[in-house]
N, CA, C and O of each residue as an XYZ file, in Angstrom:
696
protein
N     -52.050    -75.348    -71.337
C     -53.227    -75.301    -70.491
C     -54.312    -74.465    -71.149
O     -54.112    -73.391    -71.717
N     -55.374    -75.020    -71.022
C     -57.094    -74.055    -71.367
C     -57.653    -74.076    -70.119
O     -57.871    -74.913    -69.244
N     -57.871    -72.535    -70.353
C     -59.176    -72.372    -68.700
C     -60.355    -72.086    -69.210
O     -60.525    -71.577    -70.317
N     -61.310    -72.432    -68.346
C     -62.570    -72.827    -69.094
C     -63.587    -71.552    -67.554
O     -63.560    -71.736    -66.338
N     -64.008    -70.893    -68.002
C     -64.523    -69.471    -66.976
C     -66.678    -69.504    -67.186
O     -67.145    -69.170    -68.275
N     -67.157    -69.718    -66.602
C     -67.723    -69.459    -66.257
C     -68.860    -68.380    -66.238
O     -69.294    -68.168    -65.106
N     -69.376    -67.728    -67.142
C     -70.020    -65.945    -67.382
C     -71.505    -66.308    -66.770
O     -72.382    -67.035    -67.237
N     -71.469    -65.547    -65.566
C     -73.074    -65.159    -65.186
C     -73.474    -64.722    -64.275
O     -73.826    -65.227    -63.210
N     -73.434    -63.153    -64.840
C     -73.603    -62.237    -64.172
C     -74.751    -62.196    -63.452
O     -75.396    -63.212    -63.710
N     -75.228    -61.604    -62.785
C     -76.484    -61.163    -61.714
C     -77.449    -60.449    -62.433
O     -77.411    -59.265    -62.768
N     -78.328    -61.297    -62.640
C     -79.696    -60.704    -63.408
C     -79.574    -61.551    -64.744
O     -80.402    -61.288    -65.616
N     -78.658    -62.514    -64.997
C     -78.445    -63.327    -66.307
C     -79.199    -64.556    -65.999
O     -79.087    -64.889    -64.820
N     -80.102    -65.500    -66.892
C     -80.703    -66.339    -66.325
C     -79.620    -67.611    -66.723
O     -79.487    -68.695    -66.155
N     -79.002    -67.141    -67.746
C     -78.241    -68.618    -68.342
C     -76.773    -68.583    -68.250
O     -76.195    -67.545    -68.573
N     -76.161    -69.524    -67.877
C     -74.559    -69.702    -67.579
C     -74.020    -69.854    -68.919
O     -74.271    -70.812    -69.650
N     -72.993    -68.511    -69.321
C     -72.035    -68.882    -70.527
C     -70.713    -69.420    -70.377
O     -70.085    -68.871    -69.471
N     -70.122    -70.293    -70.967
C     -68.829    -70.346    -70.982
C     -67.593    -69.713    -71.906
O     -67.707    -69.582    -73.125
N     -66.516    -69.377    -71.238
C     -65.432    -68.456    -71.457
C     -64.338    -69.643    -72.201
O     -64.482    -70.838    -71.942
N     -63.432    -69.238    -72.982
C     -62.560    -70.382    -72.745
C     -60.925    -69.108    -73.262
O     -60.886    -68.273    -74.167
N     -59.908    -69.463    -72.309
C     -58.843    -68.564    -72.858
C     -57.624    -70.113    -73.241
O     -57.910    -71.289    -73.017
N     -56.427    -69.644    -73.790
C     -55.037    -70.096    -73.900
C     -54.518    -69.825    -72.778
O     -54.944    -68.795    -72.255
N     -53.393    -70.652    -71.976
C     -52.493    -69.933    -71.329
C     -51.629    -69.313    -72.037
O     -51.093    -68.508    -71.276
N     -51.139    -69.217    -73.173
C     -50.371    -68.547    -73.879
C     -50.157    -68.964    -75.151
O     -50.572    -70.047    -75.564
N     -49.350    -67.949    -76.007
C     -49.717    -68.501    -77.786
C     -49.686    -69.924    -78.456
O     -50.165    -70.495    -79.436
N     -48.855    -70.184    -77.386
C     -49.413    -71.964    -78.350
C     -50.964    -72.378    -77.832
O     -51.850    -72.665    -78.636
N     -51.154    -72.368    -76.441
C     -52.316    -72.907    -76.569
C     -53.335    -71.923    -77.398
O     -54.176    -72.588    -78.003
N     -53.462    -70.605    -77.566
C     -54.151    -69.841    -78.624
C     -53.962    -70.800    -79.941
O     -54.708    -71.587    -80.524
N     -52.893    -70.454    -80.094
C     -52.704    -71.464    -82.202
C     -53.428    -72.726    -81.465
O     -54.388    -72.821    -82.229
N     -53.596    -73.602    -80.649
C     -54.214    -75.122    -80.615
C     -55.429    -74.785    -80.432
O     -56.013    -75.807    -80.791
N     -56.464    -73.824    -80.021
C     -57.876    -73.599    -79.742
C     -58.042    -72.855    -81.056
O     -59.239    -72.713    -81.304
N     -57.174    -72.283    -82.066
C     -57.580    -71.961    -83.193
C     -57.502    -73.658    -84.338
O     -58.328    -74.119    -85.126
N     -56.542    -74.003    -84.040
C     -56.286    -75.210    -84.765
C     -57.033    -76.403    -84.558
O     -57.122    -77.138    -85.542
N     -57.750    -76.871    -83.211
C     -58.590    -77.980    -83.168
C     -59.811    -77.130    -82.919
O     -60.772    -77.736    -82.444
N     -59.934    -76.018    -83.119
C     -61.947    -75.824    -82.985
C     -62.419    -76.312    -84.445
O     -61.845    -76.703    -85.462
N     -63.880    -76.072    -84.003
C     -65.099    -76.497    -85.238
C     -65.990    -75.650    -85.067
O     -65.923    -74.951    -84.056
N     -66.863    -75.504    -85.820
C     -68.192    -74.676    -86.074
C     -69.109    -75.181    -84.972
O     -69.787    -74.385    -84.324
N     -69.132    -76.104    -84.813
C     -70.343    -76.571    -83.950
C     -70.066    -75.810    -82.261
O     -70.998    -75.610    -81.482
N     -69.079    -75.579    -82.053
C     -68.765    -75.252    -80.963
C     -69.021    -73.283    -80.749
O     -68.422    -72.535    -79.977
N     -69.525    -73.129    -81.214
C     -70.289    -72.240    -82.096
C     -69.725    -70.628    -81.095
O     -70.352    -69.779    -80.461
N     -68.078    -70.866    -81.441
C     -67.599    -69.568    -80.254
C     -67.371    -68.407    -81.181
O     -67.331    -68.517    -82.406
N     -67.202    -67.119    -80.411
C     -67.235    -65.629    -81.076
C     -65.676    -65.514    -80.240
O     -65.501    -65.726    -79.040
N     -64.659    -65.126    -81.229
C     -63.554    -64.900    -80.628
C     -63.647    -63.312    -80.215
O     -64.348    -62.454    -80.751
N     -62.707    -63.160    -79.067
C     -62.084    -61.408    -79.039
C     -60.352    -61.388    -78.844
O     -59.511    -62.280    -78.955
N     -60.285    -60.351    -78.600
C     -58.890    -59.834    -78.771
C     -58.420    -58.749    -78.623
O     -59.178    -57.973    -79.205
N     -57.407    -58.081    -78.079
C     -57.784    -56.983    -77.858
C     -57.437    -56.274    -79.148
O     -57.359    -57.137    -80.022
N     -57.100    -54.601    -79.834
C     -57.252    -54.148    -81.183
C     -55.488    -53.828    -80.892
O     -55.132    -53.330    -79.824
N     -54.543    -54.168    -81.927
C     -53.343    -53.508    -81.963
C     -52.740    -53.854    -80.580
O     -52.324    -52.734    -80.286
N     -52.432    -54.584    -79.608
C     -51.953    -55.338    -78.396
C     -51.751    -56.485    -78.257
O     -52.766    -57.172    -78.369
N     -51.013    -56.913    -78.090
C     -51.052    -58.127    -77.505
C     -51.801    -58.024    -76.580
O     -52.009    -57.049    -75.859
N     -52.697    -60.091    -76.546
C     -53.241    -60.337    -75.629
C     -53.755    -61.677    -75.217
O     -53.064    -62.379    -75.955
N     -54.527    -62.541    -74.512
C     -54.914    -63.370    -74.499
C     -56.268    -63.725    -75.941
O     -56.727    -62.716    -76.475
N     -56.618    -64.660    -76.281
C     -57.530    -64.794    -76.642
C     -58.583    -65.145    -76.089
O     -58.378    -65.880    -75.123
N     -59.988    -64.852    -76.369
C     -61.068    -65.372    -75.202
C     -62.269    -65.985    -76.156
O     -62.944    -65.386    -76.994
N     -62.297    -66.746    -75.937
C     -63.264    -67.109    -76.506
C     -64.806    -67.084    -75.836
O     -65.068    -67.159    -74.635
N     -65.529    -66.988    -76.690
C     -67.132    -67.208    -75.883
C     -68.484    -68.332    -76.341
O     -69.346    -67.974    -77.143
N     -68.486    -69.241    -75.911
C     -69.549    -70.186    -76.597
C     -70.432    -70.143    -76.201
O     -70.793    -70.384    -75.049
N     -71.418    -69.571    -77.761
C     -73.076    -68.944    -77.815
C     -73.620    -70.149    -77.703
O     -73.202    -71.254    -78.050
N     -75.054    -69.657    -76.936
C     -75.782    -70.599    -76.844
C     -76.398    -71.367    -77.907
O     -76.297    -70.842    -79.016
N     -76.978    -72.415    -77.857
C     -77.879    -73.342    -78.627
C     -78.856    -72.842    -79.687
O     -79.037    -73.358    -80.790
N     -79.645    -71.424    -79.035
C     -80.378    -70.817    -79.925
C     -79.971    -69.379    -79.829
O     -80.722    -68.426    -79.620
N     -78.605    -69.357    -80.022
C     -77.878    -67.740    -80.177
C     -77.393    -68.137    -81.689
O     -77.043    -69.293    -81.927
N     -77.388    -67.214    -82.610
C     -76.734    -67.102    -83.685
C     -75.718    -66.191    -84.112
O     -75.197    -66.254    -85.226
N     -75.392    -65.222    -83.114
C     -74.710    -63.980    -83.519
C     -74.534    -63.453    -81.906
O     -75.215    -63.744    -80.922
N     -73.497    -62.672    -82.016
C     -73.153    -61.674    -80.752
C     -74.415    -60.788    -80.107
O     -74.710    -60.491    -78.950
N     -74.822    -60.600    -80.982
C     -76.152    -59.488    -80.257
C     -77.335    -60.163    -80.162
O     -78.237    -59.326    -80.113
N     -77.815    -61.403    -80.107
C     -78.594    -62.010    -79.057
C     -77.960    -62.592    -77.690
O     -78.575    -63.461    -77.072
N     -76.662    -62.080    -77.208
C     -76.267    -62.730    -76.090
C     -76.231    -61.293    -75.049
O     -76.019    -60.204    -75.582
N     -76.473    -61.391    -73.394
C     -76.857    -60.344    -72.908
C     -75.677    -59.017    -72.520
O     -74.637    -59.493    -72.064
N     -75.667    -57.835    -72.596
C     -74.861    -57.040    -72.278
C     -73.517    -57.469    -71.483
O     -72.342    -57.324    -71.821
N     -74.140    -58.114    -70.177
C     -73.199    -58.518    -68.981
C     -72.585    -59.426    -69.059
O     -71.758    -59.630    -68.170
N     -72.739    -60.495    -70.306
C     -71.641    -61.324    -70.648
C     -71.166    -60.760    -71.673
O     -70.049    -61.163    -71.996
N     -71.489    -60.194    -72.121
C     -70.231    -59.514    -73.203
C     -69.309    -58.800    -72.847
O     -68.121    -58.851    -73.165
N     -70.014    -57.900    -71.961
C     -68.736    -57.095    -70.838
C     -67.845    -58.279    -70.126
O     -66.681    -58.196    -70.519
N     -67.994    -59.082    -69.434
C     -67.234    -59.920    -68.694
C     -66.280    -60.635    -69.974
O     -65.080    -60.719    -69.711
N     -66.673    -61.094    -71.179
C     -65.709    -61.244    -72.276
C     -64.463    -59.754    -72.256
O     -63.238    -59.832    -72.158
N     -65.020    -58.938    -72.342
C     -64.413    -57.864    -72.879
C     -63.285    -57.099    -71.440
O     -62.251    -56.439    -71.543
N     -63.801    -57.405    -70.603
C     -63.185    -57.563    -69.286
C     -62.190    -58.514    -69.549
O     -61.262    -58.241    -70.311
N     -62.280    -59.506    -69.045
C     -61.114    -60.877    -69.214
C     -60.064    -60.887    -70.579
O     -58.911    -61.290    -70.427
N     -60.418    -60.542    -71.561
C     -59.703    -60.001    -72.479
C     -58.677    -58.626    -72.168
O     -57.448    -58.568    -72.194
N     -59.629    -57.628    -71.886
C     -58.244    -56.554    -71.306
C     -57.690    -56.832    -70.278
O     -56.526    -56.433    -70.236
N     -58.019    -57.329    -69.463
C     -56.640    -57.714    -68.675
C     -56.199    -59.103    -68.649
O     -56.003    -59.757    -67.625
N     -56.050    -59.524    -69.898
C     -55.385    -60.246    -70.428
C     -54.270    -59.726    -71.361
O     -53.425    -60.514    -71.784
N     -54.249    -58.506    -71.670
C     -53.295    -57.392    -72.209
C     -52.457    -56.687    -71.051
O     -52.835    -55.970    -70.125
N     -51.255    -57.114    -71.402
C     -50.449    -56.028    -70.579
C     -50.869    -54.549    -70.265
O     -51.278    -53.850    -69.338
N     -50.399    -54.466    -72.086
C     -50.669    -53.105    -72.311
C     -52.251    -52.558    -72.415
O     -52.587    -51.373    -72.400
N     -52.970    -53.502    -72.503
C     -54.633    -52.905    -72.872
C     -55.094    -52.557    -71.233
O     -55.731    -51.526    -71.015
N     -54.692    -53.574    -70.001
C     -54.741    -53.812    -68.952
C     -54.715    -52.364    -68.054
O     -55.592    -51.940    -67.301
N     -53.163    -51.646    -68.460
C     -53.093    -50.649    -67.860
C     -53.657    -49.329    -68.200
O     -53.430    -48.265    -67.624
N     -54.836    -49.657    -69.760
C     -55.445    -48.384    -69.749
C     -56.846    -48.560    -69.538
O     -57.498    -49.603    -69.479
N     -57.475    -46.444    -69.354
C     -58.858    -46.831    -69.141
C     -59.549    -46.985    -70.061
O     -60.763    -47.088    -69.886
N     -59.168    -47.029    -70.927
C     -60.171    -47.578    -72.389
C     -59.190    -48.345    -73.477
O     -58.097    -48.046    -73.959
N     -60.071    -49.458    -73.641
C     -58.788    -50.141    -75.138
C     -60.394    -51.147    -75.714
O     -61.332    -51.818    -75.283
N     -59.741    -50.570    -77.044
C     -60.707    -51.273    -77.926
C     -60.036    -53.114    -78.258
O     -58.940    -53.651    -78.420
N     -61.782    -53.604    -78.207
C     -61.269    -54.905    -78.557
C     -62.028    -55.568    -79.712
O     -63.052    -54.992    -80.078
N     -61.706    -56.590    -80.278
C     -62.200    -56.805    -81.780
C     -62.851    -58.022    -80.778
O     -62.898    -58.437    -79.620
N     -63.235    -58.211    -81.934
C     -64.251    -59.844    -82.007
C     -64.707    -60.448    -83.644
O     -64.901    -59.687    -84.592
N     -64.808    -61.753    -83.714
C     -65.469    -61.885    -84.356
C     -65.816    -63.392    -84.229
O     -65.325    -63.994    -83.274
N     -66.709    -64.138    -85.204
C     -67.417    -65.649    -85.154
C     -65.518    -66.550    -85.213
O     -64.535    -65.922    -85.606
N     -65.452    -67.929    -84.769
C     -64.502    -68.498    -84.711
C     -63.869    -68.818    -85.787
O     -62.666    -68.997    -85.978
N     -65.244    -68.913    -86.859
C     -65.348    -69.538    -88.466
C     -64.529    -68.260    -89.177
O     -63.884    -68.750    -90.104
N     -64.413    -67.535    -89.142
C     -63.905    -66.173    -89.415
C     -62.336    -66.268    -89.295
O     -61.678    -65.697    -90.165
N     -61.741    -66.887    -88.372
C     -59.939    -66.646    -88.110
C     -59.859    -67.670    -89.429
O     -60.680    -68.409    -89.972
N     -58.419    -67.335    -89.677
C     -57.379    -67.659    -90.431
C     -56.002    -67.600    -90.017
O     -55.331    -66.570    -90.093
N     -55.431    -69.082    -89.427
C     -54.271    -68.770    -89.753
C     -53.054    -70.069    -90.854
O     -53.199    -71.125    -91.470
N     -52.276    -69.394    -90.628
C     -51.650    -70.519    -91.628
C     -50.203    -70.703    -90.980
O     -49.710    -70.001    -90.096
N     -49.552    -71.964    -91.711
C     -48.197    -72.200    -91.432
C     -46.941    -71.290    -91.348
O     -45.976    -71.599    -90.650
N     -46.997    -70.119    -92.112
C     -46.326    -69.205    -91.578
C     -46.111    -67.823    -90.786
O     -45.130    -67.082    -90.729
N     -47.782    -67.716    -90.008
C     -47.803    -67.311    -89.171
C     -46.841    -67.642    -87.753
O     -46.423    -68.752    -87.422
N     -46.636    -66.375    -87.053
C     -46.213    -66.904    -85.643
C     -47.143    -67.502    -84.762
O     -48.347    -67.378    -84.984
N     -46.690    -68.188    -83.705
C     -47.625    -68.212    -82.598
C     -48.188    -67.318    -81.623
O     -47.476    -66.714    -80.821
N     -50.011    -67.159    -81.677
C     -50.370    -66.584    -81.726
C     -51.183    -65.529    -82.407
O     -52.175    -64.906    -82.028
N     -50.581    -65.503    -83.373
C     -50.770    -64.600    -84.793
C     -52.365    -64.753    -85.607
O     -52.661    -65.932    -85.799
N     -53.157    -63.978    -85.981
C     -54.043    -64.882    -86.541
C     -54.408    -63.687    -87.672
O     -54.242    -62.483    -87.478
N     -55.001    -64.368    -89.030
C     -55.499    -63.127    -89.693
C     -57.148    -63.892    -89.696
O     -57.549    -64.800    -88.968
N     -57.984    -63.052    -90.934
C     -59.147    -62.944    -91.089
C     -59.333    -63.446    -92.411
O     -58.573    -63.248    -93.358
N     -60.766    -64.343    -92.421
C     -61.386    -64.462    -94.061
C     -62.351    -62.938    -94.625
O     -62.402    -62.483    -95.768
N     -62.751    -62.632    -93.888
C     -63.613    -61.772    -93.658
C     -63.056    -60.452    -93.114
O     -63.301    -60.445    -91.908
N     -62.531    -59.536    -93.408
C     -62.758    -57.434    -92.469
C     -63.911    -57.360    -91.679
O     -64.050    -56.986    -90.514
N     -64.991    -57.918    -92.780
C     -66.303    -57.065    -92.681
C     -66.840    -57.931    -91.380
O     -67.862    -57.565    -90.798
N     -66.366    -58.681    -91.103
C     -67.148    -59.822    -90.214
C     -66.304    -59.503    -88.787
O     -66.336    -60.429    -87.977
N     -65.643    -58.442    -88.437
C     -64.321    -58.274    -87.660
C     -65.212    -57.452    -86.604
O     -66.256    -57.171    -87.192
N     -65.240    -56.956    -85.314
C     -66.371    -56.556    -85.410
C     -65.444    -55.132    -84.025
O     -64.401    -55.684    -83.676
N     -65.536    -53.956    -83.422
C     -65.308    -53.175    -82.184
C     -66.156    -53.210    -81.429
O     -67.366    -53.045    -81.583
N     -65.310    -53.526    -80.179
C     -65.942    -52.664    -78.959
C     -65.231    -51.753    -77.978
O     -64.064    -51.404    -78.154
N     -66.055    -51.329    -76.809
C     -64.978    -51.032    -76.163
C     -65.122    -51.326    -74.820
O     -66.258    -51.437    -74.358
N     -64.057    -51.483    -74.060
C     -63.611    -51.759    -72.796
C     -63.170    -50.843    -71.841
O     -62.327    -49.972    -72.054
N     -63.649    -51.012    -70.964
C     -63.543    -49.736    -70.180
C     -62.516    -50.155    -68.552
O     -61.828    -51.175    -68.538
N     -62.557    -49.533    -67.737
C     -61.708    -49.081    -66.452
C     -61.804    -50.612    -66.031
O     -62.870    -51.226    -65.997
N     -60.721    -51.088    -65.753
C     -60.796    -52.815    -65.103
C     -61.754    -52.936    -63.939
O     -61.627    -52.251    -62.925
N     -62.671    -53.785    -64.104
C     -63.480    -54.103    -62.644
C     -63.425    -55.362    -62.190
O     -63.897    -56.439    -62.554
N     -62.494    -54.848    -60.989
C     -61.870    -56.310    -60.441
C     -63.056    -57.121    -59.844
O     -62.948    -58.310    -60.144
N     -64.126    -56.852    -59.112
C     -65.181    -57.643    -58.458
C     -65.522    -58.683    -59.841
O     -65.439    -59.911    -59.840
N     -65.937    -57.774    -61.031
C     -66.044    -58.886    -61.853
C     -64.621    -59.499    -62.625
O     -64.670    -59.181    -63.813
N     -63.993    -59.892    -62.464
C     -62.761    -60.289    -62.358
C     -62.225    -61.318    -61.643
O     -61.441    -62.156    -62.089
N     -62.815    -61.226    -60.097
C     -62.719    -61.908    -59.467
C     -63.814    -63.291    -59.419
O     -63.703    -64.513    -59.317
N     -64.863    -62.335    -59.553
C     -65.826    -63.308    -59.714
C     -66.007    -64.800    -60.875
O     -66.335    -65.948    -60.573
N     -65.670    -64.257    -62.165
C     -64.706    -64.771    -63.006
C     -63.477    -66.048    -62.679
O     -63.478    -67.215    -63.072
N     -62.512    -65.351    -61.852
C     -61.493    -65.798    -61.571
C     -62.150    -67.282    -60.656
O     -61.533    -68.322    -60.883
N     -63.207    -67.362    -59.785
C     -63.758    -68.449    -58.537
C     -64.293    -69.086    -59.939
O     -63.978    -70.251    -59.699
N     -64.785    -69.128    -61.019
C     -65.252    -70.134    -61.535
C     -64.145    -70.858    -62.461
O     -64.505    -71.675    -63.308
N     -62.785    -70.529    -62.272
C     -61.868    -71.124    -63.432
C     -61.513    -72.410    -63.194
O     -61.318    -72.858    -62.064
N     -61.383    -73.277    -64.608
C     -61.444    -74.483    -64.274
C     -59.988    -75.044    -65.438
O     -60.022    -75.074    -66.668
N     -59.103    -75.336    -64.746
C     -57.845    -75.835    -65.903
C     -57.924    -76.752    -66.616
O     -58.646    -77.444    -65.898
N     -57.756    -77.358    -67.507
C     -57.372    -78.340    -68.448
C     -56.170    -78.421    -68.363
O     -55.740    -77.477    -69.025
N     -55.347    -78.977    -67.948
C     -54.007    -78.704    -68.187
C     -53.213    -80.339    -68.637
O     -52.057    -80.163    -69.022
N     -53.608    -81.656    -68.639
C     -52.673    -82.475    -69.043
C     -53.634    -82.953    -70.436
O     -54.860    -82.853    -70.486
N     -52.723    -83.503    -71.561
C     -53.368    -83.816    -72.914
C     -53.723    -82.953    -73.412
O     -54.419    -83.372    -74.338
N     -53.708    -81.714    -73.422
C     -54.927    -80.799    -73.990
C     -55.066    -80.714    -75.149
O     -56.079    -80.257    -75.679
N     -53.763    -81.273    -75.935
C     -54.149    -81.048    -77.572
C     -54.847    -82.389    -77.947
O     -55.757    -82.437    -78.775
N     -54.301    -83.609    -77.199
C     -55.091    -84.655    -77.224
C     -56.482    -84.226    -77.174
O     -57.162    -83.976    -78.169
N     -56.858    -84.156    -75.999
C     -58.397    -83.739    -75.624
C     -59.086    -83.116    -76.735
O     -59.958    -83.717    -77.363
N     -58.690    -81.810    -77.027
C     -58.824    -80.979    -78.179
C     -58.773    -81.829    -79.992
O     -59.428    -81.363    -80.925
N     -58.295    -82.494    -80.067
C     -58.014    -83.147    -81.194
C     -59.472    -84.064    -80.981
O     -60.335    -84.181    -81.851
N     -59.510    -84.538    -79.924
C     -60.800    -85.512    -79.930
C     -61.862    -84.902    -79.723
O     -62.887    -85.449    -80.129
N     -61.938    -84.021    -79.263
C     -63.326    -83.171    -79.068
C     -63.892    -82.330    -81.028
O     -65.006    -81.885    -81.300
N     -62.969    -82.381    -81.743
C     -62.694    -81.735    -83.121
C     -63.201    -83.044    -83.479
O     -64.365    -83.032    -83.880
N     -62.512    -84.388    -83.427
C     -63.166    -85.367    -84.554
C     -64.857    -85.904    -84.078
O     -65.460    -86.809    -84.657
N     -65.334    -85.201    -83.048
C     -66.812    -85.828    -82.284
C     -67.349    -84.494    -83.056
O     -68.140    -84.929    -83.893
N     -67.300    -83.338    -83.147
C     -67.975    -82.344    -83.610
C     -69.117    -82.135    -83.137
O     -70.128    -81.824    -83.767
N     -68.897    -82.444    -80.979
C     -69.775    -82.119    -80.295
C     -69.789    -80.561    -79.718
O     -68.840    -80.127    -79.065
N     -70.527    -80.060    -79.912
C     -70.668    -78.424    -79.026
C     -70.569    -78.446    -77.830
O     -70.184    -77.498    -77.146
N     -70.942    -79.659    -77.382
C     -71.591    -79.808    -76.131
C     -70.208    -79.961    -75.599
O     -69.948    -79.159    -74.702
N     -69.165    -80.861    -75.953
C     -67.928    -81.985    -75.601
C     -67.419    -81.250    -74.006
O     -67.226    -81.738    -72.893
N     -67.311    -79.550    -74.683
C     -65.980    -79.285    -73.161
C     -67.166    -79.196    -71.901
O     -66.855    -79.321    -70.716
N     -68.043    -79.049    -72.194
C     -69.404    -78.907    -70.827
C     -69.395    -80.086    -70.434
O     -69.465    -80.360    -69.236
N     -69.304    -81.042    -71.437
C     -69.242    -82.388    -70.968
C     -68.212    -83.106    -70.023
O     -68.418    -83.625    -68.926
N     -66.935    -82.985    -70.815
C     -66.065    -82.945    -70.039
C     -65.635    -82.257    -68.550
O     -65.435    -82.794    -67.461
N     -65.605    -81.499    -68.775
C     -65.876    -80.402    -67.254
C     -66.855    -80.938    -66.140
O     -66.618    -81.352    -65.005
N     -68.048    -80.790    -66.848
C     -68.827    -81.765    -65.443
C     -68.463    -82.957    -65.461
O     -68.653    -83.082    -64.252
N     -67.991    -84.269    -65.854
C     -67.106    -85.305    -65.113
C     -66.038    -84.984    -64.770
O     -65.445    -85.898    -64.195
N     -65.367    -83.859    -64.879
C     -64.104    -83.760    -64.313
C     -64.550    -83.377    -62.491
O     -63.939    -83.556    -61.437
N     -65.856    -82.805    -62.815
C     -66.372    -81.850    -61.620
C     -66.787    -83.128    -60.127
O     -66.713    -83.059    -58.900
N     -67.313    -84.419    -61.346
C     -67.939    -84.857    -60.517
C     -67.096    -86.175    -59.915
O     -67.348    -86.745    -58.853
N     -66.091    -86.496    -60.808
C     -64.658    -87.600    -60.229
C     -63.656    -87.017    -59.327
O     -62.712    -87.699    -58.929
């Protein structure tokens, strides 16, 4: 399963989308069928296990720091408590970086991912869980759950950005 979340906070004019794994395989399949065009900034939390989260920048975003504070926090949110262990503290650092950036290979585990790039790896930090935004979060989640590597495999050979927005609103509207 992929859940597909929703970011937009109060005072944000533009709706971002989130996208997590339910667990390490679907992580290795959102590392294994993405593309560039889909133009996401991964996180993670630093030294923990955790979910992966992805975030897909806008159209005329090129980098993490043209996107606004309050969706980056809500990334960085959904990520720690997506950690057991990051979950139960009040501060845990989390990495990030562009999607184009992971590396993994065949003898990695699932889950597992390394880097082309250090320098491109990037900290932040995360602070005391705030469930309102959490929750809020939580009312926009939307499952993928049958085909998904199918889906995913075909959304990779269209090398549309657009594909899972696409998808999602006909799912929204059948």
């Amino acid at each position: 399963m992929v859940y597909f979340y929703d970011s937009a906070p109060l005072g944000v004019a533009r709706k971002y989308q989130l996208v997590t794994g339910k667990d390490k395989f679907e992580n290795d399949m959102l590392i294994k069928w993405g593309y560039k065009e889909l133009n996401y900034v991964w996180f993670h939390a630093d030294k923990y296990s955790s979910g992966h989260v992805y975030l897909k920048l806008q159209h005329d975003e090129k980098s993490l720091e043209e996107v606004p504070p309050e969706v980056i926090n809500d990334c960085l949110q959904l990520c720690k408590s997506m950690s057991i262990q990051g979950n139960k503290m009040n501060q845990c650092t989390i990495i990030h970086t562009p999607w184009t950036n992971l590396r993994k290979n065949k003898f990695m585990k699932p889950g597992e991912v390394s880097f082309k790039s250090l320098q491109r790896v990037r900290r932040m930090e995360s602070f005391a869980r705030d469930q309102p935004l959490l929750n809020r979060l939580t009312k926009t989640r939307v499952e993928l759950a049958e085909n998904v590597e199918e889906i995913l495999h075909h959304a990779k050979k269209t090398k549309d950005g657009d594909f899972f927005y696409d998808i999602l609103m006909t799912t929204a509207e059948g």
